[in-house]
C-alpha positions as CSV (number, residue, x, y, z in Angstrom):
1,X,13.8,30.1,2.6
2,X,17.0,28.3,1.1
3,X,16.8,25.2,-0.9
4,X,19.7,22.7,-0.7
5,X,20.3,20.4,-3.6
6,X,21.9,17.8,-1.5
7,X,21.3,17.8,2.2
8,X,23.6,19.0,4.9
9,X,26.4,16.3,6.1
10,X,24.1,13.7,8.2
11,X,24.9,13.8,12.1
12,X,26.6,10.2,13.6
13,X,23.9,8.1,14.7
14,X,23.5,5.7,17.2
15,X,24.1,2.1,16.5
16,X,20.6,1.1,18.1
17,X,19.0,3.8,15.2
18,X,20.8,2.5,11.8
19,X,20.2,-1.2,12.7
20,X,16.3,-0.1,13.4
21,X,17.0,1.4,9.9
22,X,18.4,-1.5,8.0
23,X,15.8,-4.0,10.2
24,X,12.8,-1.7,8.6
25,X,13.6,-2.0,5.0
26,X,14.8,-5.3,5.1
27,X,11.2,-6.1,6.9
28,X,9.5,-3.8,4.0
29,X,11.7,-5.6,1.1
30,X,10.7,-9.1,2.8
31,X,7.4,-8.3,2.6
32,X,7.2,-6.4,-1.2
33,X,8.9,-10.1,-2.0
34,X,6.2,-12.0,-0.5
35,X,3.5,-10.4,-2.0
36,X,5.5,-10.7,-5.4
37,X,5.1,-14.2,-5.0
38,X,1.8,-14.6,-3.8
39,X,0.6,-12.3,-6.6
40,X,2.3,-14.5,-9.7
41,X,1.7,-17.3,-8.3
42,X,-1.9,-18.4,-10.0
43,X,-1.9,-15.2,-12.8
44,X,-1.2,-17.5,-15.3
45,X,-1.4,-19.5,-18.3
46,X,-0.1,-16.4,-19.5
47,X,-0.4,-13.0,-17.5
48,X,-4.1,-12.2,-16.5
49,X,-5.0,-9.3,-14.0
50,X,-7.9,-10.5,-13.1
51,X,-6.9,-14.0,-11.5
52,X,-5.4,-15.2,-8.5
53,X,-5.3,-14.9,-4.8
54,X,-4.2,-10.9,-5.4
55,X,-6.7,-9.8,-8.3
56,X,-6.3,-6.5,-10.2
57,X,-3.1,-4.4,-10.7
58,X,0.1,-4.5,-7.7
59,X,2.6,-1.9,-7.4
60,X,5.7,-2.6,-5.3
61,X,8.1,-0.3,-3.9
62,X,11.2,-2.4,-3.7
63,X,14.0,-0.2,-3.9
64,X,12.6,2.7,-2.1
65,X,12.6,1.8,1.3
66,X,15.2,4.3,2.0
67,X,12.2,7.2,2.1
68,X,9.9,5.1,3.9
69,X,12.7,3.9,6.9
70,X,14.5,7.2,7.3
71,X,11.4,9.0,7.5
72,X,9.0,7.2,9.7
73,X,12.0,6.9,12.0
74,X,10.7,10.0,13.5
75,X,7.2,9.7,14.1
76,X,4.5,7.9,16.4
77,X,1.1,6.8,15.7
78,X,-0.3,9.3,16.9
79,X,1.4,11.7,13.3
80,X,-0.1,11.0,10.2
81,X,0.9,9.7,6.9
82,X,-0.5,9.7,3.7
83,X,1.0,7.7,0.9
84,X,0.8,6.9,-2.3
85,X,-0.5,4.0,-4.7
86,X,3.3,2.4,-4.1
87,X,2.4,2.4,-0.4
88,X,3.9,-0.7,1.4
89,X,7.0,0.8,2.6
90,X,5.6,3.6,4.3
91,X,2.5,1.7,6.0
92,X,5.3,-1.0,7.3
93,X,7.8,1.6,8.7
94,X,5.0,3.5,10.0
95,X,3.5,0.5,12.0
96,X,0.2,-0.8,10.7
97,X,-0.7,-4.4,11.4
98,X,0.9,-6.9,9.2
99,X,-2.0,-9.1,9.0
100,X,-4.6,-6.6,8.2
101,X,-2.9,-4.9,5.5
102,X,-1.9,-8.1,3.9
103,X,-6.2,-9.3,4.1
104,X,-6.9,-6.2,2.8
105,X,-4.2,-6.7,-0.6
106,X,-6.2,-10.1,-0.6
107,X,-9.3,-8.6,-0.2
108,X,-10.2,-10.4,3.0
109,X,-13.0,-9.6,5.7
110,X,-9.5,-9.8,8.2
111,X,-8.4,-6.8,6.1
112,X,-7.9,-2.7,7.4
113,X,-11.1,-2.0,5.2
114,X,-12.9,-5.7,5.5
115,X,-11.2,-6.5,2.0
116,X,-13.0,-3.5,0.1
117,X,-10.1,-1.0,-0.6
118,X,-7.4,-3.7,-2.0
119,X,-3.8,-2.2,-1.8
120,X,-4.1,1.1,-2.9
121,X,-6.6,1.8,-0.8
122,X,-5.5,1.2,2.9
123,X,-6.9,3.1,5.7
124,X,-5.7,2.4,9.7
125,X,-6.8,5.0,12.4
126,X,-4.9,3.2,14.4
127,X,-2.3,4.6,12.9
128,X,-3.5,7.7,10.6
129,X,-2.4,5.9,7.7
130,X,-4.1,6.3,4.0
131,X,-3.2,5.7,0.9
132,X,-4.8,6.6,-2.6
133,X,-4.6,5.6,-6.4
134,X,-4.6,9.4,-7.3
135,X,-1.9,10.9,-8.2
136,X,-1.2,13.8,-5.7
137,X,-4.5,13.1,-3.8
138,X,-2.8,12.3,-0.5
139,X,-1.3,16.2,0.2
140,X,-4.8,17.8,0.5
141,X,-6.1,15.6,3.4
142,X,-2.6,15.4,5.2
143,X,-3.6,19.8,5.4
144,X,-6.9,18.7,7.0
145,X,-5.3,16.5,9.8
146,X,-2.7,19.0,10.2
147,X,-4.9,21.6,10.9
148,X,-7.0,19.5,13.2
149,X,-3.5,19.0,15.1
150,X,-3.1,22.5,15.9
151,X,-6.5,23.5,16.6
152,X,-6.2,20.6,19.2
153,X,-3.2,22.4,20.2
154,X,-1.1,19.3,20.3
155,X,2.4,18.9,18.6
156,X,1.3,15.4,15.9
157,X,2.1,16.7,12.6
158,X,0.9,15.0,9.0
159,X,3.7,13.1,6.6
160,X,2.1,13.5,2.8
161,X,4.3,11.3,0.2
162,X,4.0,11.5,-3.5
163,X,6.1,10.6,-6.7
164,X,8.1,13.4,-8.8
165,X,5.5,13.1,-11.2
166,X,2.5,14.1,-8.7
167,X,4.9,17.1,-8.3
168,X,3.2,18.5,-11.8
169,X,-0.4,18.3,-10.5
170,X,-2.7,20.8,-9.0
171,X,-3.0,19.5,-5.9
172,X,0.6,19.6,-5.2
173,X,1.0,23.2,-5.6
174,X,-2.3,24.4,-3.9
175,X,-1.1,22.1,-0.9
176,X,2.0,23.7,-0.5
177,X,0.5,27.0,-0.7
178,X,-1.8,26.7,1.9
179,X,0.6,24.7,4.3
180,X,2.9,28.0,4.1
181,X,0.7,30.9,3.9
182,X,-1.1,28.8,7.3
183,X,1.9,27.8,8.5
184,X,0.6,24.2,9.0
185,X,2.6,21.5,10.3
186,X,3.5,19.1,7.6
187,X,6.2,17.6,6.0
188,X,5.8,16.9,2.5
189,X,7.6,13.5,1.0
190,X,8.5,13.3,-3.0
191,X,10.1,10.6,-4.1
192,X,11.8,10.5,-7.0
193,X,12.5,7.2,-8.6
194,X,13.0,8.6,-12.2
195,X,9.6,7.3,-13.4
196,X,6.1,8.7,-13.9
197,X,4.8,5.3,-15.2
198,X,7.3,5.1,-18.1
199,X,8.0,9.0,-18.6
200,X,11.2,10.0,-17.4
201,X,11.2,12.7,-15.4
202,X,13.7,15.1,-17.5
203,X,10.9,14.7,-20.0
204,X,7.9,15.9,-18.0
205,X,9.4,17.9,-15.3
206,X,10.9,21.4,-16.0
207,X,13.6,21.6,-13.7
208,X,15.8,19.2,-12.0
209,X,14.8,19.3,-8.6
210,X,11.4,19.2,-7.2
211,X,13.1,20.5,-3.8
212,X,13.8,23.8,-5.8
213,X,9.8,24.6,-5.6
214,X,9.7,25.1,-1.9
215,X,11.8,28.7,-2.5
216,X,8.1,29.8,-4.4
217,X,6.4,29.6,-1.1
218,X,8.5,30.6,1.2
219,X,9.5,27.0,2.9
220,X,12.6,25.2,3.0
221,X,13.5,22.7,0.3
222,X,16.0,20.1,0.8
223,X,17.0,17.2,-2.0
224,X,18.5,14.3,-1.0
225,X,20.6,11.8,-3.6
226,X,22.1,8.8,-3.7
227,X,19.2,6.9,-1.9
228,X,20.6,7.2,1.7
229,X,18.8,6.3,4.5
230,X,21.0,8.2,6.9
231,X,20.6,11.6,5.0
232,X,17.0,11.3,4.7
233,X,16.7,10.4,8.5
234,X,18.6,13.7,9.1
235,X,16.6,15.5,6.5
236,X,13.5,14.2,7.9
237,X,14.4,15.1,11.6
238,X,14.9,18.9,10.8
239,X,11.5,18.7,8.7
240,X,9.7,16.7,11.5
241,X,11.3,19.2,14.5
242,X,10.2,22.0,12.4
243,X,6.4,20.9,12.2
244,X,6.3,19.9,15.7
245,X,7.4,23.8,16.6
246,X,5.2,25.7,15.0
247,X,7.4,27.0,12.5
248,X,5.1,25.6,9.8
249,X,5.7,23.0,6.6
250,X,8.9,21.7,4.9
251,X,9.8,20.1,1.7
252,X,12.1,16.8,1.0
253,X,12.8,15.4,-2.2
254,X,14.6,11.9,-2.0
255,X,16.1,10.9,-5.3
256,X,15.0,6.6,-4.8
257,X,15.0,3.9,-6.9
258,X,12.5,2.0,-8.7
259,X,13.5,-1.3,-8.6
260,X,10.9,-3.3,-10.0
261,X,8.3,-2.3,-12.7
262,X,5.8,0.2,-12.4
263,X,3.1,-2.4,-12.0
264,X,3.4,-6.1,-11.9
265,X,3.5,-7.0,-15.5
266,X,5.0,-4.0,-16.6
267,X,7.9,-5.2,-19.4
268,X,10.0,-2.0,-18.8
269,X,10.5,-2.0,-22.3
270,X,11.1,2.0,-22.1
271,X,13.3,1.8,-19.1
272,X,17.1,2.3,-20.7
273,X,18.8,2.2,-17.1
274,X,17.8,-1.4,-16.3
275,X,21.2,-3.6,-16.7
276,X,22.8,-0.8,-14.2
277,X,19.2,-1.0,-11.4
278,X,20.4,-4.2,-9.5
279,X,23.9,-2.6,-8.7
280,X,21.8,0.7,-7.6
281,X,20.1,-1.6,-4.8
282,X,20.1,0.0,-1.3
283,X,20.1,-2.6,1.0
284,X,22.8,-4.6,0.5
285,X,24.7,-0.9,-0.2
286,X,24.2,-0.2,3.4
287,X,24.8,-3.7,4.7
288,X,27.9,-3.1,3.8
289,X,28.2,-0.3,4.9
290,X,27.2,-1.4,8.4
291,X,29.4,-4.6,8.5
292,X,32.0,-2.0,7.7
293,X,31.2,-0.2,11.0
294,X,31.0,-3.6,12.7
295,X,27.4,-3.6,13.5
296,X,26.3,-6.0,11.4
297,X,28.0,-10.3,10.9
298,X,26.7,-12.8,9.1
299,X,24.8,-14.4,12.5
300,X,23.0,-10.5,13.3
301,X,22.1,-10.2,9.2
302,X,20.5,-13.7,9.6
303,X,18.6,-13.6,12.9
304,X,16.8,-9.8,11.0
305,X,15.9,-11.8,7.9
306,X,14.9,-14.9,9.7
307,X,12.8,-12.7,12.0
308,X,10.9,-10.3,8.9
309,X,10.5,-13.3,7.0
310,X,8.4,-14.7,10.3
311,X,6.4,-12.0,10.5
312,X,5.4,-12.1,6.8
313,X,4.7,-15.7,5.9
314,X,2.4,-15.5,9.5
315,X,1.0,-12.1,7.6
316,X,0.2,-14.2,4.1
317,X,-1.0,-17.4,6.2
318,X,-3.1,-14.7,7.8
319,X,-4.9,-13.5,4.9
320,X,-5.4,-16.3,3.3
321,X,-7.4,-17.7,5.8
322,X,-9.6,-14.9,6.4
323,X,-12.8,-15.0,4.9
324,X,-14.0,-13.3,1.4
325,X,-16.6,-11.1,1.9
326,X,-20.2,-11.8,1.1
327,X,-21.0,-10.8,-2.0
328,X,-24.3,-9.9,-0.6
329,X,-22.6,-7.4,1.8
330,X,-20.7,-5.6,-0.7
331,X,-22.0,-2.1,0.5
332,X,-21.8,-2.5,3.8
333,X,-18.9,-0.6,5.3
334,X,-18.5,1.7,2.0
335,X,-21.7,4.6,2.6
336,X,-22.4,6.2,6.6
């Protein structure tokens, strides 16, 4: 199968689809903001983990919304995803509840998993949406639900997302070597924001596109750069289309942006590229670029913040006033 560096020229879409596009990630980056405030707000004097409304380590993925919008785009809850331990973009553009995701950062009873899973550990059948701390973990069980998709002999196909770095693992490979030799309907997801913690990736990864791979197991690669939405929508819908036809798994490499550290607290002292990150930002890049095409004014941009910003604050007032768990209950939910 051929692998493309850069995708194919992206086909016009409608004006109803890149609004929905811009209104996701500036719903996603309203929400990464939120819980960037919510999480500093009580870790001090100082910097400790352990404090606060949001205890233990947060990773955010501001600046990557462009994977998580143009992707989910094409799917329903009835697909599923599995994400990463940067997984707030892709739970939001794939639908799960506001309020229950943000009880579960908290650790709330409220929360997707009754406050026992924290952030990097969501879980919503009501969407098929799972995340996980380990790195590459989420391709292996996105093979098991697409494989239960096909034996039900329905057309839902399974969304794995990982980080360039993941692309070195095991877990990777095997997946992608099963997916193809049983021609499974998947669409594997790397994004590539540069960083494997604070490793770049010319340093750990041997060649300079991840997309390149799919050739070794006979599956269409596609890489897409510049962080645009539009071309990974397109890549996505000849991924997803694929899947959905039986003709088995594809592989999409979106070159992103990490625009914040790799975990709150992180100094970025090994990050050489920061002065040039904030110009590098994709939403107000494609703003522009829809104010350009007259779809966007000053009143439409306001009502779409005005309304994400809404449905967060209700999410955080949510969570906060959701109960903490029992202590006493603390292995209820966890063993069947």
């Amino acid at each position: 199968m051929p692998t493309a560096r850069t995708s194919p020229e992206a086909p016009e879409l409608s004006p109803a689809t890149r609004t929905q596009l811009y209104e996701t990630m500036v719903l996603s980056r309203t929400y990464e903001e939120a819980i960037l405030r919510e999480y500093h707000a009580d870790k001090g004097p100082g910097f400790d983990i352990g404090k606060g409304l949001v205890p233990g380590e947060m990773h955010l993925s501001a600046g990557q919304e462009p994977v998580a919008a143009g992707v989910c785009a094409h799917l329903s809850a009835d697909d599923a995803v599995t994400a990463t331990h940067r997984p707030h973009h892709l739970a939001i553009a794939h639908g799960v509840d506001l309020r229950k995701m943000t009880a579960e950062i908290f650790g709330r009873e409220g929360g997707l998993g009754r406050g026992r899973g924290g952030h990097m550990h969501l879980f919503d059948p009501a969407t098929h949406f799972s995340c996980s701390g380990i790195i590459a973990e989420g391709y292996p069980p996105a093979l098991g639900q697409a494989f239960a998709f096909r034996r039900r002999g329905t057309d839902r196909i399974a969304v794995a997302v990982t980080g360039e770095g993941a692309a070195n693992q095991g877990g990777f490979h095997e997946s992608l070597n099963l997916a193809a030799r049983w021609s499974l309907p998947v669409v594997f997801v790397v994004e590539d924001n540069d960083w494997g913690i604070s490793v770049p990736r010319d340093v750990a990864t041997a060649i300079g596109s991840n997309a390149d791979r799919a050739s070794a197991y006979g599956i269409p690669g596609e890489r897409i750069e510049d962080n645009d939405v539009e071309a990974v929508h397109a890549a996505a819908g000849r991924a997803v289309a694929r899947a959905r036809a039986g003709e088995g798994p594809s592989l999409i490499e979106v070159h992103t942006l990490r625009l914040w550290g790799h975990f709150e607290g992180d100094a970025q002292g090994y990050r050489s590229d920061l002065d040039e990150v904030p110009g590098r930002d994709p939403i107000p890049a494609y703003e522009a670029r829809l104010r350009e095409a007259g779809l966007l004014d000053d009143a439409r941009i306001a009502e779409i913040k005005d309304d994400a910003s809404s449905r967060v604050e209700d999410a955080i007032q949510f969570a906060k006033s959701s109960p903490i768990p029992d202590p006493t209950t603390a292995t209820d939910y966890v063993f069947a």
